[in-house]
C-alpha positions in Angstrom: 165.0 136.3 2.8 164.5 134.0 6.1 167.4 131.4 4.9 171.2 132.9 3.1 171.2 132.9 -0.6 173.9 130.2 -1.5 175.2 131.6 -4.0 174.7 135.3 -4.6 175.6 136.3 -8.7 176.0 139.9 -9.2 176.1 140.9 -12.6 173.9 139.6 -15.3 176.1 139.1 -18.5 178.2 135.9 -19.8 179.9 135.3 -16.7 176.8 135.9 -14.7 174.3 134.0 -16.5 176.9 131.2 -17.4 177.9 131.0 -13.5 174.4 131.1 -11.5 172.9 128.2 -14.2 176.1 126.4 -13.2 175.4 127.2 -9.6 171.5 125.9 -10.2 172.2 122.9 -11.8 174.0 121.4 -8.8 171.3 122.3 -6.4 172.4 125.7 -5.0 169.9 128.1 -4.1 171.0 131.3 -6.3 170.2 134.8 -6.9 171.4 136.7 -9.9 170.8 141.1 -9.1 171.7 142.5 -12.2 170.6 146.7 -12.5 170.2 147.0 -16.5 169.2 144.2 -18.7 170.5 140.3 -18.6 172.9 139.7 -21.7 175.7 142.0 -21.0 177.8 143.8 -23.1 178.2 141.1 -25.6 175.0 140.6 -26.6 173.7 144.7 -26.5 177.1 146.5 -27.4 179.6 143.9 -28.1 180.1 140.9 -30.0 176.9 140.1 -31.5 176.1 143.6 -32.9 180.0 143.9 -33.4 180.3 140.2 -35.8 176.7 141.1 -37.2 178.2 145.0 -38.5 181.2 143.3 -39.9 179.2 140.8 -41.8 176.5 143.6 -42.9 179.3 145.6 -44.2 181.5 142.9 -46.2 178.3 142.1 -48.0 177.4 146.1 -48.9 181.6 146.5 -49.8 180.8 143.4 -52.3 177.6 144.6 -54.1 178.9 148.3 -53.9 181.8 146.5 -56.1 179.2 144.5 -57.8 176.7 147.1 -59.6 177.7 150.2 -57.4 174.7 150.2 -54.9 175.6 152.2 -51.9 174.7 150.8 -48.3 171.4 152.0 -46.6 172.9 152.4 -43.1 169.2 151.8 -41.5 169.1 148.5 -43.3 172.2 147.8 -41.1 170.9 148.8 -38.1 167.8 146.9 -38.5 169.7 143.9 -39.1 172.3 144.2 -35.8 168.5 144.7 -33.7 167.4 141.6 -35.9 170.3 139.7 -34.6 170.2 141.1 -31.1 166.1 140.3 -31.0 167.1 136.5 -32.0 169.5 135.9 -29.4 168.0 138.0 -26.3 165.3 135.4 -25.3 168.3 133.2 -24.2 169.5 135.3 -21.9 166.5 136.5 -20.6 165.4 136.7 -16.8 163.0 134.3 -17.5 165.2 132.0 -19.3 167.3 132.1 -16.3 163.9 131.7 -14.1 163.5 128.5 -16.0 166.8 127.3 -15.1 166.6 127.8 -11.6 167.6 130.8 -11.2 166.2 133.6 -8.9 166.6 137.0 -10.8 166.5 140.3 -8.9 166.9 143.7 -10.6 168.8 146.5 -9.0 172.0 147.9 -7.7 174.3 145.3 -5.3 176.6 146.4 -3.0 178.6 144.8 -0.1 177.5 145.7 3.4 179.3 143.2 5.8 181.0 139.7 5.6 178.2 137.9 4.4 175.8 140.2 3.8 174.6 142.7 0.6 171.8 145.5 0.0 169.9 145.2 -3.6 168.2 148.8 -3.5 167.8 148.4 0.4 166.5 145.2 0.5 169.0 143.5 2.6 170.3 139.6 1.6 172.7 136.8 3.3 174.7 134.8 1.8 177.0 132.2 1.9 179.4 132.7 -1.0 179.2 135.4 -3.5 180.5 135.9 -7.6 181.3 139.1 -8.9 181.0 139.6 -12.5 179.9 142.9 -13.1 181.9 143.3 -16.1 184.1 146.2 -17.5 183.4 149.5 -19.5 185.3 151.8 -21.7 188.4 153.2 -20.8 188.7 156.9 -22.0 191.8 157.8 -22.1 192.2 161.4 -20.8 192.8 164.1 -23.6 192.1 168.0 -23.1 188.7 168.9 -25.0 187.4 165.5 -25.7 184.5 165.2 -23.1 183.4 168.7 -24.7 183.9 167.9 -28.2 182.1 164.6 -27.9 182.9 161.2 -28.8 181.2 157.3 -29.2 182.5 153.9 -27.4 182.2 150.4 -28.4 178.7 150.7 -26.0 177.4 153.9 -27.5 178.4 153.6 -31.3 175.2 151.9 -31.9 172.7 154.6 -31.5 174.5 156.7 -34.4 171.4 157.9 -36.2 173.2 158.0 -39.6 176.5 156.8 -41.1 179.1 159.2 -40.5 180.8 160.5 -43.1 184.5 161.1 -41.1 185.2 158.9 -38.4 188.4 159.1 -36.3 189.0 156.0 -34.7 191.2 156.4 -31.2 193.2 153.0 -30.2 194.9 150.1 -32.4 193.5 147.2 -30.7 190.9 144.3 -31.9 187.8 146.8 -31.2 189.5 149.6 -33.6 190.5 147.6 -36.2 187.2 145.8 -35.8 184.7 148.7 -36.4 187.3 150.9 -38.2 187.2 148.5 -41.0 183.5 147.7 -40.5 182.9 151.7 -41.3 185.4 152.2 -44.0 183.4 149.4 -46.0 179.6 151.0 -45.8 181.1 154.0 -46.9 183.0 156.2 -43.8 185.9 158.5 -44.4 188.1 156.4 -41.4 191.3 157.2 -40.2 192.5 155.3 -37.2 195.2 156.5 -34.8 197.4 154.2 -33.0 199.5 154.9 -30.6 202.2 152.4 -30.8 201.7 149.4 -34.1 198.0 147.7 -34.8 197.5 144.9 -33.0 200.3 144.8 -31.0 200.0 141.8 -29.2 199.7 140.0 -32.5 202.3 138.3 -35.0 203.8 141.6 -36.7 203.1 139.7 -39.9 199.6 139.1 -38.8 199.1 142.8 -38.1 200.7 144.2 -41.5 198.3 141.9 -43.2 195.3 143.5 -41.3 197.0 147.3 -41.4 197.1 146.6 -45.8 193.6 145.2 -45.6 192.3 148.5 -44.0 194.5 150.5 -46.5 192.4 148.5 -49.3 189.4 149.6 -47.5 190.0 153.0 -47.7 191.2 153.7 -44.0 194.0 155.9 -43.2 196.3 154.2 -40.8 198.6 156.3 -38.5 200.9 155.1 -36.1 203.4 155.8 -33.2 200.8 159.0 -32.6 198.4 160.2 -30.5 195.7 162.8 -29.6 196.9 165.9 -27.7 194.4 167.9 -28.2 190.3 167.7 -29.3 188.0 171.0 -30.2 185.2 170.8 -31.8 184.9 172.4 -35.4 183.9 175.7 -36.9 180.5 176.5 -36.0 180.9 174.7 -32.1 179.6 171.4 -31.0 176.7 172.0 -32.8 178.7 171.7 -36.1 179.0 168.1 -35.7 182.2 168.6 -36.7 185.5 167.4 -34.5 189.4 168.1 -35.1 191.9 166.3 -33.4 195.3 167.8 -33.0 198.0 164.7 -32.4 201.4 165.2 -30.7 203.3 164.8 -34.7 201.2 168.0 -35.4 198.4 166.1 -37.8 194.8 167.4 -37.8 192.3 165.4 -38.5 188.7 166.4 -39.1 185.8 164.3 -37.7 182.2 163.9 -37.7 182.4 161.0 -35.1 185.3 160.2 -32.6 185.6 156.5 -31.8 187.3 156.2 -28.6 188.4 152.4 -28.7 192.0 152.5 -26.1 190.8 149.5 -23.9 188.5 148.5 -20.8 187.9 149.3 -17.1 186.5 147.2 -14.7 182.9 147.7 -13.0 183.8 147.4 -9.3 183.0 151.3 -8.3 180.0 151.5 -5.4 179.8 147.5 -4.6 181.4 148.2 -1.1 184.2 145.4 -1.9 186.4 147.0 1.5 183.6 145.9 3.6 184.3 142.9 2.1 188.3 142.8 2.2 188.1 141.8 -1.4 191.5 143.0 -3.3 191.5 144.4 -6.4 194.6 145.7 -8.4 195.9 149.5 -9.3 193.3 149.7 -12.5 190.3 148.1 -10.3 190.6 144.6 -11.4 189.6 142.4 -9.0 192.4 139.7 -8.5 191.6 136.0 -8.3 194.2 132.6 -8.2 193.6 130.3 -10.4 190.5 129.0 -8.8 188.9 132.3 -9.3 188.4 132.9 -5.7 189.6 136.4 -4.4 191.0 137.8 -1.1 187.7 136.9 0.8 187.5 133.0 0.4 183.8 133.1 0.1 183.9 135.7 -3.1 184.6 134.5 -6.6 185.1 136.4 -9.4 185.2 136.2 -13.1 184.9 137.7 -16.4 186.1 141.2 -17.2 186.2 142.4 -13.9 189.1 140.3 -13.0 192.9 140.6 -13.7 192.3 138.3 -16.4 192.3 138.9 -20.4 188.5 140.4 -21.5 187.1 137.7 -23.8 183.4 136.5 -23.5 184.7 133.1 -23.9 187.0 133.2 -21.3 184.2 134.8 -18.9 181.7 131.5 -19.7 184.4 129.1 -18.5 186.1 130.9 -15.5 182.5 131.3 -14.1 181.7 128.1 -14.8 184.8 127.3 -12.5 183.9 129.8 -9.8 180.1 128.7 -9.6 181.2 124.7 -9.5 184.1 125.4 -7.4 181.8 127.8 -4.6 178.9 125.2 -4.5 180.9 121.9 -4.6 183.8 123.2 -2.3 185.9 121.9 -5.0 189.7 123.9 -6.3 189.4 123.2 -9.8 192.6 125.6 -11.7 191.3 127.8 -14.7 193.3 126.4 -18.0 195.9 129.0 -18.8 195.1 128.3 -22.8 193.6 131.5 -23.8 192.4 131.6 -27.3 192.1 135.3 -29.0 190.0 136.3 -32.1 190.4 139.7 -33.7 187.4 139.4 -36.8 188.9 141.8 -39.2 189.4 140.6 -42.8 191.9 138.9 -42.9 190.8 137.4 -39.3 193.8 137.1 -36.9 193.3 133.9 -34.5 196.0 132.9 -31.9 196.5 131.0 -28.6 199.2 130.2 -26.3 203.1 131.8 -27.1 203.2 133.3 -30.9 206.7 134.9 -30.4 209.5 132.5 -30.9 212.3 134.3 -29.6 212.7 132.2 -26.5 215.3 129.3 -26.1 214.5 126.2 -27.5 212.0 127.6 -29.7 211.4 127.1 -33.3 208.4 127.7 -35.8 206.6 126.0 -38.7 204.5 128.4 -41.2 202.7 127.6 -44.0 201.1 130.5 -46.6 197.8 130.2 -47.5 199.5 130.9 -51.2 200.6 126.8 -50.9 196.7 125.9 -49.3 194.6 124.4 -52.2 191.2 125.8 -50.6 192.5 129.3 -50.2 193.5 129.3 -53.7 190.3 127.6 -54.8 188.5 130.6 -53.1 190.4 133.3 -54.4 191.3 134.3 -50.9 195.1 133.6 -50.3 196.0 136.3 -48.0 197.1 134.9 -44.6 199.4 132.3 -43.2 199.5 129.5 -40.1 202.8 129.7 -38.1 203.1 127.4 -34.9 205.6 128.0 -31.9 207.2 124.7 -30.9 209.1 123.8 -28.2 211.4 120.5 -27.4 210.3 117.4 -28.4 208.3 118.8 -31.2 205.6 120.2 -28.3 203.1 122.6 -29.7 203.4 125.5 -27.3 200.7 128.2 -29.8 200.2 130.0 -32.5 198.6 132.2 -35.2 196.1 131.5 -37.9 195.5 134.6 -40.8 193.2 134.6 -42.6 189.3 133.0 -43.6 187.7 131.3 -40.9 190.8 131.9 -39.2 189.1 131.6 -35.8 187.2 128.4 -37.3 190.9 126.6 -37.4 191.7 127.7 -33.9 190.0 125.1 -31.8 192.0 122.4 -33.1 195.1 124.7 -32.4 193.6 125.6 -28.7 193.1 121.6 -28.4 196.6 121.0 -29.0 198.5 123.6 -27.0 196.1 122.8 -23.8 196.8 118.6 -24.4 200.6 119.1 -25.0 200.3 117.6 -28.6 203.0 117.2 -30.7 203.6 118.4 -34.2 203.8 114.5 -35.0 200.4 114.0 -33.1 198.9 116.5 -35.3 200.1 115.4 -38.7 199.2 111.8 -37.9 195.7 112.9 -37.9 193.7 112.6 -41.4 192.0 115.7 -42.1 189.5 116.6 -44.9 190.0 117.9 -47.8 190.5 121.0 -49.3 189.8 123.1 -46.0 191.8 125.9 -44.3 192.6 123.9 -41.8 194.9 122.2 -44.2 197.4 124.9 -43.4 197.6 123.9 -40.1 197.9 120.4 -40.6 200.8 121.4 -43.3 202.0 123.5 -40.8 202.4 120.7 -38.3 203.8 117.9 -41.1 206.1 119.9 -42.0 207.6 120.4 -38.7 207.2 116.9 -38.2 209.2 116.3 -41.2 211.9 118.1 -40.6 212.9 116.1 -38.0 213.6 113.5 -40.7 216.5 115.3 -42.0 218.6 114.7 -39.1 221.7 112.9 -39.1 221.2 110.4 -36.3 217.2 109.9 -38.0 219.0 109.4 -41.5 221.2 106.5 -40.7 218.6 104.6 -38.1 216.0 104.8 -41.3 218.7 103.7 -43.8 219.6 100.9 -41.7 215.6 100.2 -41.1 215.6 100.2 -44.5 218.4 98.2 -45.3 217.2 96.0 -42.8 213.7 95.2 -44.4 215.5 95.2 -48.1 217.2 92.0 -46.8 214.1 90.2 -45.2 212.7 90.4 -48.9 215.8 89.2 -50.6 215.3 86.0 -48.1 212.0 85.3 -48.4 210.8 86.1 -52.2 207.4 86.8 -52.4 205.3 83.8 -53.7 204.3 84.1 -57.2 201.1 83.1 -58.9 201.9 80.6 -61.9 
């Protein structure tokens, strides 16, 4: 290229395609190099074949419940392509083309301040964003590369349901497709090795941990692999056993290896760069999303930041508008998390009230009209609040948990109060009415208070008088 690329996007997923249509919209001249295929893990592996499984198998759980009728697996599968076919064109090359975007495919890489090789073609630039996204982490057990096993990215191309899956890890992705299996039909245990969902509300996780149960999964905790061979017969049995460190064997036709993410960074020459990344690879960014080298951004998984798709859109959002516009816009800290089991766990901001100053308002689902209407009263809302009645986060069980959780997200990012929140009229019945209970109720209880009590008794003493002086007029 005779003139620098202003913007140089490597990486074609959210964050990519969300940051170099930013970049294009306020006039920078941008390339995006991406060496697969546009979309990113969350539209080939991740959430959209992910939300579509879980919704395929609720619906085969309810007519095998129904009249008996067993899933045809293929069926699913042709519905997640279905899904992914539908969404693609969106985040094609030549959508991006449209928007102004150059697209390149091939392998990046860093070769000087300034400067970057796509498959030796050599490129300038003026400011770069790296969001080259993350991968599986495989954890490191003795016979598991030999045995075999499936990730989140390679689960997909199963060619038949299988009939014992061992699911490795206790996080959103396990208890995701663990529960997703266990409902078309799989023989799924799932081995944690500390609690499910441990960043979640310990309520909010027994809930999902007695779901699963109900689902026919085998839950075991505080355990781990130490030890994977394949079956009788060899690898070509198809058949895995797992030893774990409390002495269990467990038999497996397919080993789900869910125990987090790693970053992409590996090969893009980021020391040529002086770009600083952390002891796992992340890269790390402040809260501008700019790294070590003031012309390189980052965003999205490859950062030190939590791995959400949603969170990748708006930090490279940031990043792009912030590199073209010279501009230091912060990141919000407000980080909202869905986990899309059944019951679905939603939460943002603190959800642990142990601090000082601290207190919660929960409301069960039991007590929310809707949830009873629909028969599905398993789950609760419980907000943190802090002084002054601030909403400070919070988690939502249950339906359309993660439905609810924009107006939470809303209030924890605008410092809302409790009082804000009840003083709003909401529809009825909805599940959000358990949020807006949740919030009344809190608001409420400020009533109680002694000092509250007497100025409202005198208030009311006060307009009790102005009635007795000035009768209303009757009619005659």
């Amino acid at each position: 290229m005779d003139h620098p690329i202003d913007l140089l996007v490597i990486g074609g997923g959210t964050a990519g395609i969300v940051g170099a249509k930013t970049a294009a919209r306020l006039g920078a001249r941008t390339l995006l190099v991406e060496e697969n295929r546009t979309g990113g893990d969350c539209l080939w592996t991740g959430c959209i074949p992910s939300k579509t499984l879980l919704s395929a198998a609720a619906q085969a759980a309810a007519a095998r419940d129904a009249s008996g009728a067993e899933p045809d697996f293929s069926q699913v599968q042709a519905r997640i392509r279905a899904a992914i076919e539908t969404i693609e064109p969106e985040d094609s090359p030549e959508a991006l083309e449209r928007a102004g975007v150059r697209v390149l495919k091939g392998t990046a890489r860093f070769t000087a301040p300034g400067e970057a090789e796509v498959d030796g073609q050599k490129l300038r630039f003026r400011q770069a964003l790296i969001v080259t996204g993350s991968s599986p982490a495989v954890a490191s057990i003795p016979g598991l590369e030999d045995a075999g096993f499936v990730t989140s990215e390679t689960i997909w191309d199963l060619p038949e349901l299988p009939r014992r899956l061992v699911v490795i890890g206790g996080g959103p992705i396990a208890c995701e497709l663990g529960q997703a299996f266990a409902r078309l039909g799989s023989q799924v245990s799932i081995l944690a090795r500390s609690g499910l969902l441990p960043k979640e509300d310990p309520e909010a996780s027994a809930l999902v941990r007695a779901s699963l149960e109900r689902d026919g999964a085998t839950v075991i905790l505080d355990d781990e692999p130490q030890q994977v061979h394949s079956g009788p017969g060899g690898r070509s049995s198809g058949s895995t056993v797992i030893t774990t460190k409390a002495g269990r064997e467990l038999e497996a036709d397919v080993v789900l290896v869910a125990t987090g993410r790693r970053a992409r960074t590996a090969g893009l020459g980021l020391e040529r760069i002086g770009v600083d990344c952390d002891d796992a690879g992340q890269l790390l960014v402040d809260d501008a999303m700019r790294t070590s080298n003031p012309a390189v951004w980052a965003a999205g998984d490859v950062t030190q930041h939590p791995k959400f798709t949603h969170l990748a859109g708006v930090h490279a959002s940031t990043a792009a508008s912030n590199a073209v516009l010279g501009l230091r816009r912060a990141v919000s800290p407000t980080v909202p998390r869905i986990t899309f089991t059944s019951p679905e766990v939603a939460a943002v901001g603190i959800t642990n009230a142990s601090g000082p100053g601290l207190t919660t308002s929960t409301v069960s689902l039991e007590t929310t009209d809707r949830a009873i209407a629909q028969g599905s009263t398993e789950g609760f809302v419980r907000l943190v609040v802090g002084k002054r009645g601030r909403i400070l986060g919070g988690t939502i069980v249950g339906p359309r948990a993660g439905e609810s959780l924009g107006e939470l997200s809303l209030a924890v990012e605008q410092k809302l109060t409790t009082r804000a929140l009840a003083g709003v009229t909401h529809a009825y019945p909805t599940f959000s009415d358990a949020l807006w209970n949740a919030a009344i109720a809190h608001a409420s209880s400020g009533l109680s208070s002694p000092a509250v009590k007497t100025a409202t008794a005198a208030l009311a003493a006060i307009t009790r008088f102005r009635h007795r002086s000035h009768p209303a007029q009757r009619s005659a």
